[in-house]
C-alpha positions as CSV (number, residue, x, y, z in Angstrom):
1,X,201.7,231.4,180.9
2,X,198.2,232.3,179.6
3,X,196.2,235.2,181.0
4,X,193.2,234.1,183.1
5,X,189.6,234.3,181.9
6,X,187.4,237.2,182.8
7,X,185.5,234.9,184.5
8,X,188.3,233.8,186.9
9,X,189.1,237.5,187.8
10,X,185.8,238.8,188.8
11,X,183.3,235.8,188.4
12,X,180.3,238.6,189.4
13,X,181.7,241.3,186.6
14,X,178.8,239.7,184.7
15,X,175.8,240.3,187.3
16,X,173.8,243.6,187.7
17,X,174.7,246.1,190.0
18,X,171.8,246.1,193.0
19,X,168.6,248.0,192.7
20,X,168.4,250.8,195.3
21,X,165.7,249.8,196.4
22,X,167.9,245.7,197.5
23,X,170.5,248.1,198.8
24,X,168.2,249.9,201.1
25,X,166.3,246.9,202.5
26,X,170.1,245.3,203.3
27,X,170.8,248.7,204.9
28,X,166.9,248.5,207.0
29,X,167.8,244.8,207.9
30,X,171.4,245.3,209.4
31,X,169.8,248.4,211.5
32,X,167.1,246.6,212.5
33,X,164.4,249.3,212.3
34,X,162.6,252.3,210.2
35,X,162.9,255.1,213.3
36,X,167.1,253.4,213.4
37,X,167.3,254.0,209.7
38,X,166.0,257.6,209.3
39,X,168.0,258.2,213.1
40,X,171.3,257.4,211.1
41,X,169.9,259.5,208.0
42,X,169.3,262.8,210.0
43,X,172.8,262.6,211.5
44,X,174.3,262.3,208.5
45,X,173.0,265.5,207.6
46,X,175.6,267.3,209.9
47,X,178.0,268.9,208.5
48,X,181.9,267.1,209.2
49,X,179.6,263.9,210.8
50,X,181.1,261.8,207.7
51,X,184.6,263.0,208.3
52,X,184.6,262.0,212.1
53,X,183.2,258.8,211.2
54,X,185.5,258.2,209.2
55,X,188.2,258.4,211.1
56,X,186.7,256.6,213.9
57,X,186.6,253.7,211.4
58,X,190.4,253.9,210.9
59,X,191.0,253.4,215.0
60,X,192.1,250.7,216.1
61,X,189.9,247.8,217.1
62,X,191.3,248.0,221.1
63,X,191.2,251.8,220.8
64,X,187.6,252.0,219.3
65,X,186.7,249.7,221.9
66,X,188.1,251.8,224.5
67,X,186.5,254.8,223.0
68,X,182.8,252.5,222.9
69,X,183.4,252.0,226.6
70,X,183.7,254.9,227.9
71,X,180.7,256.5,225.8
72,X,178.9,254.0,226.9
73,X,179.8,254.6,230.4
74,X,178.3,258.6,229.9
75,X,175.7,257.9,228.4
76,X,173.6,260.8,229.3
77,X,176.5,263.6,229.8
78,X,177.6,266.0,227.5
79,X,181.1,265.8,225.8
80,X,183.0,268.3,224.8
81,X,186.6,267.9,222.9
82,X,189.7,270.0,224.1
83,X,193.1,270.5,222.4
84,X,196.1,270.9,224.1
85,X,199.6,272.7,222.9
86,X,201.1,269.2,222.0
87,X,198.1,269.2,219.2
88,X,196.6,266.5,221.5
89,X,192.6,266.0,221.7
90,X,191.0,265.4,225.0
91,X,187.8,264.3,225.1
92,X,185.8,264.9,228.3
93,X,182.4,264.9,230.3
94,X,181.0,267.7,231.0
95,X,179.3,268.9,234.4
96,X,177.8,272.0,234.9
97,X,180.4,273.7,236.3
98,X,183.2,272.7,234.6
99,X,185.5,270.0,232.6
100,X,186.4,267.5,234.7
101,X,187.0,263.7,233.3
102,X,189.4,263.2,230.2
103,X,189.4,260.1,228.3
């Protein structure tokens, strides 16, 4: 059997990688505005932001979905994140007095 061209293994090996300046305009057009873009650039300035990100991106579509919900529901509360014994995280809104709804 003979061993495939290079071209049959990665047919775009050949092309330039994109400009920074291509890659930043495809970032501005999927947010959809400058004040988005620099939003999205100033949170990624806090430290362990990435990390959390990250692992939201590795939930589950029905469980990210949950998570968007909910968020979405409290808007304007604060959260705050609890552990429990079991190692468990509970996410919950915030009143002023105390801790009241888990996710």
């Amino acid at each position: 059997m003979s061993q495939p061209s290079r071209d049959q293994i990665d047919p775009v090996a050949d092309e330039a990688p994109p400009h920074a300046i291509d890659v930043v305009r495809d970032i501005l057009r999927e947010v959809e505005s400058l004040p988005r873009l620099m939003e999205v650039h100033y949170l990624m300035q806090e430290p362990g932001l990435l990390d959390i990100l990250r692992g939201l991106g590795a939930l589950s579509d029905e469980d990210r979905n949950q998570l968007q919900e909910y968020l979405a529901r409290r808007r304007q509360g604060r959260l705050r994140v609890r552990e429990l014994p079991t190692g468990a995280l509970i996410l919950e809104l915030a009143d002023k007095t105390r801790f009241d709804e888990s996710a």
